[in-house]
mmCIF entry with sequence, helices, sheets and N, C-alpha, C, O atoms, coordinates in Angstrom:
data_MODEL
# 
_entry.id   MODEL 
# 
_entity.id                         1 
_entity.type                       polymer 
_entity.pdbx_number_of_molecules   1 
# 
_entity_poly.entity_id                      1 
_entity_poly.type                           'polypeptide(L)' 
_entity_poly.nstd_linkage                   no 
_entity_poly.nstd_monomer                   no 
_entity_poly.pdbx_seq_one_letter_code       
;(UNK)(UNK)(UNK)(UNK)(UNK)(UNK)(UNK)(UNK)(UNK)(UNK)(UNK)(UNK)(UNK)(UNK)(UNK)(UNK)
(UNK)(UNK)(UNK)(UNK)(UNK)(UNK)(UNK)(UNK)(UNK)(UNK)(UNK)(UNK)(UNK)(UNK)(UNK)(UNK)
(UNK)(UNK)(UNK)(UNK)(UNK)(UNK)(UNK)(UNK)(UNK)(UNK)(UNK)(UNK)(UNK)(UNK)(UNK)(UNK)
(UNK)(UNK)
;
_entity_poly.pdbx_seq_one_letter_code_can   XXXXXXXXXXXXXXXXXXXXXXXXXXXXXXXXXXXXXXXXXXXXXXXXXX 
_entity_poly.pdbx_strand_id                 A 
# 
loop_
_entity_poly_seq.entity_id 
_entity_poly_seq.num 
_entity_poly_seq.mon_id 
_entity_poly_seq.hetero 
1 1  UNK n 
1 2  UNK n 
1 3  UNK n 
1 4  UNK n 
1 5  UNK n 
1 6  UNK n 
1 7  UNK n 
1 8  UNK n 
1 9  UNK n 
1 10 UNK n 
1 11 UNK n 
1 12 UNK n 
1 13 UNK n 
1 14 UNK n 
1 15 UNK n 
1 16 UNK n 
1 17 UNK n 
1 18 UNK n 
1 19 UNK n 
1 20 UNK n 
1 21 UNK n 
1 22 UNK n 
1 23 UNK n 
1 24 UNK n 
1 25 UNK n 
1 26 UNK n 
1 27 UNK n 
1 28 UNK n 
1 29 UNK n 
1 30 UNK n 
1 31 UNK n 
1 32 UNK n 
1 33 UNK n 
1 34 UNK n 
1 35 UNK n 
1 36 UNK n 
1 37 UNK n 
1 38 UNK n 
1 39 UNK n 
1 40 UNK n 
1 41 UNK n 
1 42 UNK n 
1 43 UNK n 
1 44 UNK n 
1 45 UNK n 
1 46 UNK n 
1 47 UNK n 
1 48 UNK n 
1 49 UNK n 
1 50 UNK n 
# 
_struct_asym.id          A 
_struct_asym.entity_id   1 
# 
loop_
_struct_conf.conf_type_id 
_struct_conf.id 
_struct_conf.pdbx_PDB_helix_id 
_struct_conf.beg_label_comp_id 
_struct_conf.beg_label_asym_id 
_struct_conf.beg_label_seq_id 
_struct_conf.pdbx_beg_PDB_ins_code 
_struct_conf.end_label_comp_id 
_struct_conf.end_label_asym_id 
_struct_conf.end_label_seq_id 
_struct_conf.pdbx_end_PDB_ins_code 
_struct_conf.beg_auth_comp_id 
_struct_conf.beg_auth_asym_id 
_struct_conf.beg_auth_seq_id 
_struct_conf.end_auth_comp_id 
_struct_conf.end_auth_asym_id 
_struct_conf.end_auth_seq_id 
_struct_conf.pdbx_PDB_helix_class 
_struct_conf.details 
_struct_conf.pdbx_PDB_helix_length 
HELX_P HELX_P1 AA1 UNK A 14 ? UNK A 17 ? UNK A 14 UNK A 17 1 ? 4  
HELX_P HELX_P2 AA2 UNK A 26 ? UNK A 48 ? UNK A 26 UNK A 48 1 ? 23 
# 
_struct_conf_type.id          HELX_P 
_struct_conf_type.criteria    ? 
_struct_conf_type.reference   ? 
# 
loop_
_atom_site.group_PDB 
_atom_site.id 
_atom_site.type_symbol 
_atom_site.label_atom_id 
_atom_site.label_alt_id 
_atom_site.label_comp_id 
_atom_site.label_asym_id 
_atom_site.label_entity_id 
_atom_site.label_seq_id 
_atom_site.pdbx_PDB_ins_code 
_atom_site.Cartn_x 
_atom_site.Cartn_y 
_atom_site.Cartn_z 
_atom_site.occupancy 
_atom_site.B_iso_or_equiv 
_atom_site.pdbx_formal_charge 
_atom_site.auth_seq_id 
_atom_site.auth_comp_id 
_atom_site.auth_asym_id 
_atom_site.auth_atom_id 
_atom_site.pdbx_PDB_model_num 
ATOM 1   N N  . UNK A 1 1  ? 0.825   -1.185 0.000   1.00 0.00 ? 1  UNK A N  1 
ATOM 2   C CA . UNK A 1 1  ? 0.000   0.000  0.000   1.00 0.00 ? 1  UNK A CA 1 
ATOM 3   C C  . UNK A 1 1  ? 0.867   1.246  0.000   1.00 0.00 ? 1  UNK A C  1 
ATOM 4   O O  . UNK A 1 1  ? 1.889   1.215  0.685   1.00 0.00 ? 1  UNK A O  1 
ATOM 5   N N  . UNK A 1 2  ? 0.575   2.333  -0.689  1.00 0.00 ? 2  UNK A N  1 
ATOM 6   C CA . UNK A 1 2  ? 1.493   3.436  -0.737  1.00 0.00 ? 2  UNK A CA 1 
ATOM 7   C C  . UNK A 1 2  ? 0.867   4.393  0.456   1.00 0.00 ? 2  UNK A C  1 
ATOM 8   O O  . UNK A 1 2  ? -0.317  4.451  0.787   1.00 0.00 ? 2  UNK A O  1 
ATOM 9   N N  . UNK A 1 3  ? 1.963   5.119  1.006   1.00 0.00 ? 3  UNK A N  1 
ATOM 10  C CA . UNK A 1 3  ? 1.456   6.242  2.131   1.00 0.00 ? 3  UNK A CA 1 
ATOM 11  C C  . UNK A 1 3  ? 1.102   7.494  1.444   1.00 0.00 ? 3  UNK A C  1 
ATOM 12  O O  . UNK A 1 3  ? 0.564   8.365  2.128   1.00 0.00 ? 3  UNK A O  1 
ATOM 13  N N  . UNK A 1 4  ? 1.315   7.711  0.232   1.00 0.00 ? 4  UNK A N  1 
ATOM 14  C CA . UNK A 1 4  ? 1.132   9.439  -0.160  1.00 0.00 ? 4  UNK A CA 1 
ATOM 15  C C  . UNK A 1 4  ? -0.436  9.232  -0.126  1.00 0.00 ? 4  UNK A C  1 
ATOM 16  O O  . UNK A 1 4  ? -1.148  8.228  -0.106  1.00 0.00 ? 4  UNK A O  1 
ATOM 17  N N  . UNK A 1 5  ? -0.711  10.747 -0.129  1.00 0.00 ? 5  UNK A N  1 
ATOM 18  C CA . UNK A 1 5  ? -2.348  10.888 0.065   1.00 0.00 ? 5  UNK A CA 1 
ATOM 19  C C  . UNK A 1 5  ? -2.472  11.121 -1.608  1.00 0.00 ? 5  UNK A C  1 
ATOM 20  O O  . UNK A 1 5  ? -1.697  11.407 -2.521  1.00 0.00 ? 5  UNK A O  1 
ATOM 21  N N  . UNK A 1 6  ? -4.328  10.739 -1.414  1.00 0.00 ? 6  UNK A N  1 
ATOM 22  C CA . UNK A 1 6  ? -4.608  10.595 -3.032  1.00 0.00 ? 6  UNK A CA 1 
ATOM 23  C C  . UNK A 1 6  ? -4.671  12.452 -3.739  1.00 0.00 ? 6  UNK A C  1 
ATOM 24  O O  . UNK A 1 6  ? -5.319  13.374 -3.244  1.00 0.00 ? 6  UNK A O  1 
ATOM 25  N N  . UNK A 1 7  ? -4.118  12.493 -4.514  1.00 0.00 ? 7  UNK A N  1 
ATOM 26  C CA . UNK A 1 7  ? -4.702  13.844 -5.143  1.00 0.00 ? 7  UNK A CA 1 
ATOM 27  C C  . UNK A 1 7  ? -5.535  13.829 -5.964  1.00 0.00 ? 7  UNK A C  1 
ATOM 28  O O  . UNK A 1 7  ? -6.084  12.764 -6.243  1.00 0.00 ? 7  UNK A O  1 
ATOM 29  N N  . UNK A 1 8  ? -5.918  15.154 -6.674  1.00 0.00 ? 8  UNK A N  1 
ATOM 30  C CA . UNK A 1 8  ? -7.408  15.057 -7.667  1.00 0.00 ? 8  UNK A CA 1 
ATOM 31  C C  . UNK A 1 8  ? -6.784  15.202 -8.768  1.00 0.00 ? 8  UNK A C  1 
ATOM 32  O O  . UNK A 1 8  ? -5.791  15.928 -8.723  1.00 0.00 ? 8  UNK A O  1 
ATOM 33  N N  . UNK A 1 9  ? -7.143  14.589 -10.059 1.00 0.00 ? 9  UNK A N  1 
ATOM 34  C CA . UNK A 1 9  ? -7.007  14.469 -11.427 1.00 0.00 ? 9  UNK A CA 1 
ATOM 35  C C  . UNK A 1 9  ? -7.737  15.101 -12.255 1.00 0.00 ? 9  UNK A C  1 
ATOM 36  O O  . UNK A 1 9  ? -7.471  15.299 -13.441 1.00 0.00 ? 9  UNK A O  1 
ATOM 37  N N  . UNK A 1 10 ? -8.537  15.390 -11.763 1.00 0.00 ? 10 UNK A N  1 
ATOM 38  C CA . UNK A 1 10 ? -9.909  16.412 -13.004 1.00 0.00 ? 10 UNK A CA 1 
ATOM 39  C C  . UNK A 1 10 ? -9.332  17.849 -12.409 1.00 0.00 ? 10 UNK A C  1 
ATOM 40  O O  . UNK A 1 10 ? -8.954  18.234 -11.304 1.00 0.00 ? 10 UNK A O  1 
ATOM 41  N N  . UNK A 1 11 ? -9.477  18.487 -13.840 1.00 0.00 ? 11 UNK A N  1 
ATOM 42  C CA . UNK A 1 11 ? -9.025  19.620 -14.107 1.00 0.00 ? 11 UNK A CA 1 
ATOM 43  C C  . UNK A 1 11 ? -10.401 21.041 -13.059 1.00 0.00 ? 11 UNK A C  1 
ATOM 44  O O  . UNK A 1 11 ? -10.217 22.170 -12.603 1.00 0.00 ? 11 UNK A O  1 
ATOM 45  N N  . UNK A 1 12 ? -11.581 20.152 -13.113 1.00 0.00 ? 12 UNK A N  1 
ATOM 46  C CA . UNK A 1 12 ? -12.285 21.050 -11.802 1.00 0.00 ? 12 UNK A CA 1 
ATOM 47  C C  . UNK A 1 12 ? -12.236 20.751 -10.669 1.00 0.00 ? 12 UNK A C  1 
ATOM 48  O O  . UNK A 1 12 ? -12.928 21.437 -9.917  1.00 0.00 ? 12 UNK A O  1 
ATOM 49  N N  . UNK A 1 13 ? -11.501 19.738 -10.121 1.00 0.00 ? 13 UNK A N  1 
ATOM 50  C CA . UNK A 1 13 ? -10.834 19.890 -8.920  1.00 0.00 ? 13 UNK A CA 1 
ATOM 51  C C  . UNK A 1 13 ? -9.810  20.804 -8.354  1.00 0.00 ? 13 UNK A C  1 
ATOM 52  O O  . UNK A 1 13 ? -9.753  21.510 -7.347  1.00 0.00 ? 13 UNK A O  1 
ATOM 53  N N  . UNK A 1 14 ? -8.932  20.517 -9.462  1.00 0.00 ? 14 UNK A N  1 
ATOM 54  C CA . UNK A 1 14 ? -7.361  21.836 -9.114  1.00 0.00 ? 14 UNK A CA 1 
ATOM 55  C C  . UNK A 1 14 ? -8.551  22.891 -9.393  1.00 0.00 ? 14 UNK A C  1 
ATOM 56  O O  . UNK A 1 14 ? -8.970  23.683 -8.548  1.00 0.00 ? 14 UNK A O  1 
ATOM 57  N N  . UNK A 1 15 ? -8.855  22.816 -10.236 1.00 0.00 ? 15 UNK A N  1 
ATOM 58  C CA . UNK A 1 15 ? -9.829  24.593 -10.536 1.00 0.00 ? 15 UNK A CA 1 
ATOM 59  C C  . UNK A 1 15 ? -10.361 24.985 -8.936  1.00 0.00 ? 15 UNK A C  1 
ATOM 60  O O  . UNK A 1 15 ? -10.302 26.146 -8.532  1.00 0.00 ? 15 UNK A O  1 
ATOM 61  N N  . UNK A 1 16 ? -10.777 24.093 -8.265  1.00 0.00 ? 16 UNK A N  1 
ATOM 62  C CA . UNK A 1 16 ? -11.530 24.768 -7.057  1.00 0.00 ? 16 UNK A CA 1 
ATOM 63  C C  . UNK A 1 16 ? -10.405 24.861 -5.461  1.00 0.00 ? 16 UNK A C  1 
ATOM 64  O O  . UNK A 1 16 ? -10.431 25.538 -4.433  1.00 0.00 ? 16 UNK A O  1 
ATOM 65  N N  . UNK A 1 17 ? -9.419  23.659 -6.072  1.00 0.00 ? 17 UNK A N  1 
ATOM 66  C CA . UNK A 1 17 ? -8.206  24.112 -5.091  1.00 0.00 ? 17 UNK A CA 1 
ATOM 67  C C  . UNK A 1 17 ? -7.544  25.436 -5.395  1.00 0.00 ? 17 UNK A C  1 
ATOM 68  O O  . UNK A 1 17 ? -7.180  26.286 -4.582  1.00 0.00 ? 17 UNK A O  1 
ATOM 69  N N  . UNK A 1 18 ? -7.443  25.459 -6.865  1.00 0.00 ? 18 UNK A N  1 
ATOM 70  C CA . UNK A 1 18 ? -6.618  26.849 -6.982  1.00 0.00 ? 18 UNK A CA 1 
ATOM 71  C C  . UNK A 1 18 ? -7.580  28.200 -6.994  1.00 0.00 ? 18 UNK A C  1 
ATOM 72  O O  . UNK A 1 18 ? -7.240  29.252 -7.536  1.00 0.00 ? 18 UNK A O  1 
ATOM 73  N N  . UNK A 1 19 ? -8.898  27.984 -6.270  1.00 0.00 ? 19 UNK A N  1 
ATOM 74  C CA . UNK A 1 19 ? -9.811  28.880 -5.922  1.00 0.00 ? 19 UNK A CA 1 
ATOM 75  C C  . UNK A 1 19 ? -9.758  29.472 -5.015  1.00 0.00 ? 19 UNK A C  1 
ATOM 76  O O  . UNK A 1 19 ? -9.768  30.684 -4.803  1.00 0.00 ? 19 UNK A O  1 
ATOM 77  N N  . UNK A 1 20 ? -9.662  28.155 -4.070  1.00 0.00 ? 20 UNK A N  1 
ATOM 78  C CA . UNK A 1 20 ? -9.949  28.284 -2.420  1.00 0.00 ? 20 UNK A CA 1 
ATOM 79  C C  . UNK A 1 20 ? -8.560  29.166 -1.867  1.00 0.00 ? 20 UNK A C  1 
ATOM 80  O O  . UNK A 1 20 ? -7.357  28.910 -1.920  1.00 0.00 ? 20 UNK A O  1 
ATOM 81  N N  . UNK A 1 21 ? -9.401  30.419 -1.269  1.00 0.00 ? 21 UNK A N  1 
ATOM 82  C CA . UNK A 1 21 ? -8.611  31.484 -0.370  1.00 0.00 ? 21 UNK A CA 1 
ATOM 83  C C  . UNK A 1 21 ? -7.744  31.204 0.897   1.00 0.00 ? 21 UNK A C  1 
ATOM 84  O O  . UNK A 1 21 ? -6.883  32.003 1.264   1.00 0.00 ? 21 UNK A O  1 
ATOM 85  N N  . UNK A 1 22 ? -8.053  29.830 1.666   1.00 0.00 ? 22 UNK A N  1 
ATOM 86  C CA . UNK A 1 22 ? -7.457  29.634 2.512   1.00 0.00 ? 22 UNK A CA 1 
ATOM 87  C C  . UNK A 1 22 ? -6.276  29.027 2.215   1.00 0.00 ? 22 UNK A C  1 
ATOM 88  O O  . UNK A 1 22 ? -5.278  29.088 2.934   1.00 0.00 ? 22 UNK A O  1 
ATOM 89  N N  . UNK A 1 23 ? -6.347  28.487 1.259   1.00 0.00 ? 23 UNK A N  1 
ATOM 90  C CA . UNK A 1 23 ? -4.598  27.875 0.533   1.00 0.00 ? 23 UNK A CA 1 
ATOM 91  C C  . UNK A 1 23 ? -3.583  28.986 0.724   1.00 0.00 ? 23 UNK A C  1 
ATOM 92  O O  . UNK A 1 23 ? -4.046  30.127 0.735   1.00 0.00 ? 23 UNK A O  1 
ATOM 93  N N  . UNK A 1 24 ? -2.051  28.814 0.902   1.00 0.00 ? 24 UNK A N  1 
ATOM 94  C CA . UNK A 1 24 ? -1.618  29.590 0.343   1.00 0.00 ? 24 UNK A CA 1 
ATOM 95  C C  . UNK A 1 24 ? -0.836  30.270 -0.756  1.00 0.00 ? 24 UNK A C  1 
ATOM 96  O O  . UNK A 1 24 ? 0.237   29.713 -0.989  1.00 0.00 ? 24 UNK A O  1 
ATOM 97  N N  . UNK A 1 25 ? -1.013  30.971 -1.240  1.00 0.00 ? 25 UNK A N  1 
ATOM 98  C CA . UNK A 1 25 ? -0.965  31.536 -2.855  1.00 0.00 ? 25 UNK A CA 1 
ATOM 99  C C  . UNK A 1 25 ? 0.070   30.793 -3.774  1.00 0.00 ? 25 UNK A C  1 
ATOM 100 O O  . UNK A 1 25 ? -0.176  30.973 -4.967  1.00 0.00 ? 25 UNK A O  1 
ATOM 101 N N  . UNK A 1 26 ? 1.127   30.032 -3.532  1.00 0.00 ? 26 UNK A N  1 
ATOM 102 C CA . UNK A 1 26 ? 1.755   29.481 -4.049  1.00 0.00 ? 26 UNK A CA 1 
ATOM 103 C C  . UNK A 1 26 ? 1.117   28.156 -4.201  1.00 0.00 ? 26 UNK A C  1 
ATOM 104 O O  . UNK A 1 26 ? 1.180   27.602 -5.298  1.00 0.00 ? 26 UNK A O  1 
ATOM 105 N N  . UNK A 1 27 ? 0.471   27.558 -3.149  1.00 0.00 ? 27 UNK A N  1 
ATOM 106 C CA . UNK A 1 27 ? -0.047  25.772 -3.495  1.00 0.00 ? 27 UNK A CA 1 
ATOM 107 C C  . UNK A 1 27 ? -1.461  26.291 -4.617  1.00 0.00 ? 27 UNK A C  1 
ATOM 108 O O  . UNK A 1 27 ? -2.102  25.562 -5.374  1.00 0.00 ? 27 UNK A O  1 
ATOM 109 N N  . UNK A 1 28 ? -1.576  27.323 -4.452  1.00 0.00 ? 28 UNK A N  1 
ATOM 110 C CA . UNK A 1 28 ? -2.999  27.612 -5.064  1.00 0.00 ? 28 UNK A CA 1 
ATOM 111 C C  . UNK A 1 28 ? -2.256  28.080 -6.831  1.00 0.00 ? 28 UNK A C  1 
ATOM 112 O O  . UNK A 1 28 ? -2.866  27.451 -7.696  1.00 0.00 ? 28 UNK A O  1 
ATOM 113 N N  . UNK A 1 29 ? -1.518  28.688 -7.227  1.00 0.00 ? 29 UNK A N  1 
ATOM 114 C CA . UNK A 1 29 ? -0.897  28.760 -8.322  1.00 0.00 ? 29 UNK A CA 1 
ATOM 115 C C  . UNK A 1 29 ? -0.600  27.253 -8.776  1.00 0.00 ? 29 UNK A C  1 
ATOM 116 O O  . UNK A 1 29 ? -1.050  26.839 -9.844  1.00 0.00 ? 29 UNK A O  1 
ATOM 117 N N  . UNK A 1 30 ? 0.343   26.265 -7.746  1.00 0.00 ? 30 UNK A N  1 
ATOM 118 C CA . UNK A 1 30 ? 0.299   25.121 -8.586  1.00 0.00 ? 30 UNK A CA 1 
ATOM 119 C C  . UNK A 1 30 ? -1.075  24.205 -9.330  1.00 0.00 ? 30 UNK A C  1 
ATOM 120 O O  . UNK A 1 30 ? -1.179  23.571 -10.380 1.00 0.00 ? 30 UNK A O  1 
ATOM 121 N N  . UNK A 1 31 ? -1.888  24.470 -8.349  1.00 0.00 ? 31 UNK A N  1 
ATOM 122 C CA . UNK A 1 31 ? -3.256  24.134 -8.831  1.00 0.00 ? 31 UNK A CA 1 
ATOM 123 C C  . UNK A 1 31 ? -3.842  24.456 -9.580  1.00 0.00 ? 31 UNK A C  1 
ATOM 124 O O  . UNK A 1 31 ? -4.659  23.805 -10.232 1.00 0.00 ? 31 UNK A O  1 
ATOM 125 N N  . UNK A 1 32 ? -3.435  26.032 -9.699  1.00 0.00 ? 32 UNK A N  1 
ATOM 126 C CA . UNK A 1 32 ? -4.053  26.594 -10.954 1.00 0.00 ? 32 UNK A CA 1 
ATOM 127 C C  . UNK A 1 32 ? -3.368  26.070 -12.337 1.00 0.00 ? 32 UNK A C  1 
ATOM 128 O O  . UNK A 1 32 ? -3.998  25.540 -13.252 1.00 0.00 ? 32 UNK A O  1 
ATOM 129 N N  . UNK A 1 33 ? -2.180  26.275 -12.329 1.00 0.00 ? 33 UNK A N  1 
ATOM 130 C CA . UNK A 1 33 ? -0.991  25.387 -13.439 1.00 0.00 ? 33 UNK A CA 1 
ATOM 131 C C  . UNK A 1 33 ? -1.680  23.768 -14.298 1.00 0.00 ? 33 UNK A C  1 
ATOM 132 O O  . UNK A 1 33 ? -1.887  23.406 -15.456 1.00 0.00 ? 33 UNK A O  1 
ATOM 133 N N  . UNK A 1 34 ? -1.885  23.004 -12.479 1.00 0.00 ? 34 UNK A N  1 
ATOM 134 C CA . UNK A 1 34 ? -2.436  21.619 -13.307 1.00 0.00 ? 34 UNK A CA 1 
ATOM 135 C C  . UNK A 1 34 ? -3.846  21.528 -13.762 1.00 0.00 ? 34 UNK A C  1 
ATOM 136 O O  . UNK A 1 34 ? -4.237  20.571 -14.430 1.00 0.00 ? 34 UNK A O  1 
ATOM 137 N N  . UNK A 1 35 ? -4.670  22.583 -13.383 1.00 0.00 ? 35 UNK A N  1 
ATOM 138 C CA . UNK A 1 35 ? -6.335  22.767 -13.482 1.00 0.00 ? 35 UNK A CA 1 
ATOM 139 C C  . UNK A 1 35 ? -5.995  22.845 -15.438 1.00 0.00 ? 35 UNK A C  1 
ATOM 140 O O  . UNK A 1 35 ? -6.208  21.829 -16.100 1.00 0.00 ? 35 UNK A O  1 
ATOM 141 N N  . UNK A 1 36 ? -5.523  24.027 -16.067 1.00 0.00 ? 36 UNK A N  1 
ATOM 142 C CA . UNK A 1 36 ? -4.621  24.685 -17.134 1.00 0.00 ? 36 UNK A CA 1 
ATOM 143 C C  . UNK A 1 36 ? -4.325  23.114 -17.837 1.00 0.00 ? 36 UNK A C  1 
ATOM 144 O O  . UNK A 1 36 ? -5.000  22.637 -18.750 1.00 0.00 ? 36 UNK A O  1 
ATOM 145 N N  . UNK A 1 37 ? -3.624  22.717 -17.440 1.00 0.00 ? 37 UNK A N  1 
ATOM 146 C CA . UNK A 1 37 ? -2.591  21.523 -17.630 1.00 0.00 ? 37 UNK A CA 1 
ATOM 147 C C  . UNK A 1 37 ? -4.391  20.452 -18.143 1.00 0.00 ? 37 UNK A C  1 
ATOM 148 O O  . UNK A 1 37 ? -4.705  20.379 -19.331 1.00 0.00 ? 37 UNK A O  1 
ATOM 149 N N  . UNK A 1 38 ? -4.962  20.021 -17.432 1.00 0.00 ? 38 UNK A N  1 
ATOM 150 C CA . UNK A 1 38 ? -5.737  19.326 -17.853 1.00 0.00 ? 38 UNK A CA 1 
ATOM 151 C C  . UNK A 1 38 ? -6.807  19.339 -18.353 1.00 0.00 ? 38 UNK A C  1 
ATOM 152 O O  . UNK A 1 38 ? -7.365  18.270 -18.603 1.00 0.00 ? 38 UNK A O  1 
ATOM 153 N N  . UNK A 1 39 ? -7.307  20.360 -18.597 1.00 0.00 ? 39 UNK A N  1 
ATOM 154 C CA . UNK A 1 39 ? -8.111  21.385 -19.707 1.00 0.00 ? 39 UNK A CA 1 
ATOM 155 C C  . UNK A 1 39 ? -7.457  20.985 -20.738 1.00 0.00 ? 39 UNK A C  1 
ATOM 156 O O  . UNK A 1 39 ? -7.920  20.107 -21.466 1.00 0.00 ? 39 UNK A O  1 
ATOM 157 N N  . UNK A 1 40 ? -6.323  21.539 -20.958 1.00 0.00 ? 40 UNK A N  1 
ATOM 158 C CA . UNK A 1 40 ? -5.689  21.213 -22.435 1.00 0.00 ? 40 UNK A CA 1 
ATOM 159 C C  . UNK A 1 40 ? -5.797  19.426 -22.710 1.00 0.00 ? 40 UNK A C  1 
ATOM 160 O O  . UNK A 1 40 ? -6.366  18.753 -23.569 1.00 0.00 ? 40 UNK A O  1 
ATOM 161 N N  . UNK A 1 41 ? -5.315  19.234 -22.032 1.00 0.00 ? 41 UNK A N  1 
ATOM 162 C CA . UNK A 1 41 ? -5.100  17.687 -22.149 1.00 0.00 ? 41 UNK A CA 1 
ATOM 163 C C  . UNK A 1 41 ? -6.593  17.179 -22.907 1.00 0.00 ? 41 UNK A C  1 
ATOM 164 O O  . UNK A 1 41 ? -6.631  16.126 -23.544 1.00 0.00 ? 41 UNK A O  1 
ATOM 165 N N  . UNK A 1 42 ? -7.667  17.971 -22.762 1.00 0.00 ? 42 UNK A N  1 
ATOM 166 C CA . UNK A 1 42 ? -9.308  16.990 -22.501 1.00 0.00 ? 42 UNK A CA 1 
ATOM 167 C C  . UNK A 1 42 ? -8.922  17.990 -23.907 1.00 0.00 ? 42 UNK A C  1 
ATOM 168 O O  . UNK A 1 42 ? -8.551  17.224 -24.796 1.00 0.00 ? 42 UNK A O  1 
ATOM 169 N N  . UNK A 1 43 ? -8.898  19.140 -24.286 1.00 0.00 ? 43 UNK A N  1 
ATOM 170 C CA . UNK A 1 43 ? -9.413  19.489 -25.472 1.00 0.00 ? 43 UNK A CA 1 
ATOM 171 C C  . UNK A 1 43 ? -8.750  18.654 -26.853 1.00 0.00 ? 43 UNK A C  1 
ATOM 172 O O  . UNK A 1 43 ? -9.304  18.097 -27.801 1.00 0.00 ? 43 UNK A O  1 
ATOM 173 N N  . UNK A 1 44 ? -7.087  18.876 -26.438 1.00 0.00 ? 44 UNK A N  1 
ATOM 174 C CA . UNK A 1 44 ? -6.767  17.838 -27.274 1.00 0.00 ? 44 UNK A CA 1 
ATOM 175 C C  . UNK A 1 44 ? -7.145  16.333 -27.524 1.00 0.00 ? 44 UNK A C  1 
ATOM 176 O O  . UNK A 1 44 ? -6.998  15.679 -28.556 1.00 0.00 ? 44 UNK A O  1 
ATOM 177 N N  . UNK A 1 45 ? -7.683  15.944 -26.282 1.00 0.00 ? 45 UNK A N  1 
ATOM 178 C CA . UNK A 1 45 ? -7.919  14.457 -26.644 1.00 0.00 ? 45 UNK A CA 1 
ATOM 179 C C  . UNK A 1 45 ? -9.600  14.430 -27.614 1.00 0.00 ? 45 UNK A C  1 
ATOM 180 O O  . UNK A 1 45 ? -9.940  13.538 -28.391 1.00 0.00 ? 45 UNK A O  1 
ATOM 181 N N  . UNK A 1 46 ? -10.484 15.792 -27.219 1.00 0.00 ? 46 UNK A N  1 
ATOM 182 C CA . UNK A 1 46 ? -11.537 15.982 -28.012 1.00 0.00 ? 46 UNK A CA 1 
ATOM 183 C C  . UNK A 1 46 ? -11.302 16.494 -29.568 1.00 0.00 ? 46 UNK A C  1 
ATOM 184 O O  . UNK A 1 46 ? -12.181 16.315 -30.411 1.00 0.00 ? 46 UNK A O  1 
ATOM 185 N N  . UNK A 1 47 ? -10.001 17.169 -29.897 1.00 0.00 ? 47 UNK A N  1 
ATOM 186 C CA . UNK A 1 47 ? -9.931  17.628 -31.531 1.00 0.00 ? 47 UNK A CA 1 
ATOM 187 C C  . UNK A 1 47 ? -9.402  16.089 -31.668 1.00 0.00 ? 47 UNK A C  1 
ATOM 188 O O  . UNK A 1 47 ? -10.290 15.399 -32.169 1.00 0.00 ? 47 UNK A O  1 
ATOM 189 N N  . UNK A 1 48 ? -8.071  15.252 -31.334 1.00 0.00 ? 48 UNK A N  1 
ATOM 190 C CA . UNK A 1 48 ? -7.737  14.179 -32.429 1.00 0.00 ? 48 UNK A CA 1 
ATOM 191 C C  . UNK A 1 48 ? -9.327  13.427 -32.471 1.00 0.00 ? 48 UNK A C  1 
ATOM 192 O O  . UNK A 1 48 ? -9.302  12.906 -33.586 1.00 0.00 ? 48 UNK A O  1 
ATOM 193 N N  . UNK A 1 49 ? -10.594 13.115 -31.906 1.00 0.00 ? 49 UNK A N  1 
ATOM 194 C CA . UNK A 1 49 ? -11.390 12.154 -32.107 1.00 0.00 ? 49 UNK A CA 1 
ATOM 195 C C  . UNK A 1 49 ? -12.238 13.007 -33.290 1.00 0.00 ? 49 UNK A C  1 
ATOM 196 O O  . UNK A 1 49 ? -13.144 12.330 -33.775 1.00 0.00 ? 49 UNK A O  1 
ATOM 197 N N  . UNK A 1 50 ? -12.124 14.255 -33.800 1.00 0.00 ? 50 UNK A N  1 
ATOM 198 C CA . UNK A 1 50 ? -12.945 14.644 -34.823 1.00 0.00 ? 50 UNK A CA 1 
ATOM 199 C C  . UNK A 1 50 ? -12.397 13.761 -35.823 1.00 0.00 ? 50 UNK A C  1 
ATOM 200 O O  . UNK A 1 50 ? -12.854 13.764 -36.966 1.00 0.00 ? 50 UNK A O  1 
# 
């Protein structure tokens, strides 16, 4: 069993971590980065299926 805690993978998860005011501004930028990060990821995987 691994000890790290689970993180979130959907891009509106980081979106609402890199929301939340009580974070502080740097963990909330990385969140914002991977929120960014997996947006792209979903659009590209939606243009190659046209």
């Amino acid at each position: 069993m691994s000890d790290q805690p689970e993180y979130p993978t959907e891009p509106q998860d980081c979106r609402r971590l890199a929301e939340d005011t009580a974070q502080p501004e740097a963990e909330r930028l990385i969140w914002a980065v991977l929120a960014v990060a997996g947006e792209l990821h979903e659009l590209r995987r939606l243009l190659r299926k046209r």
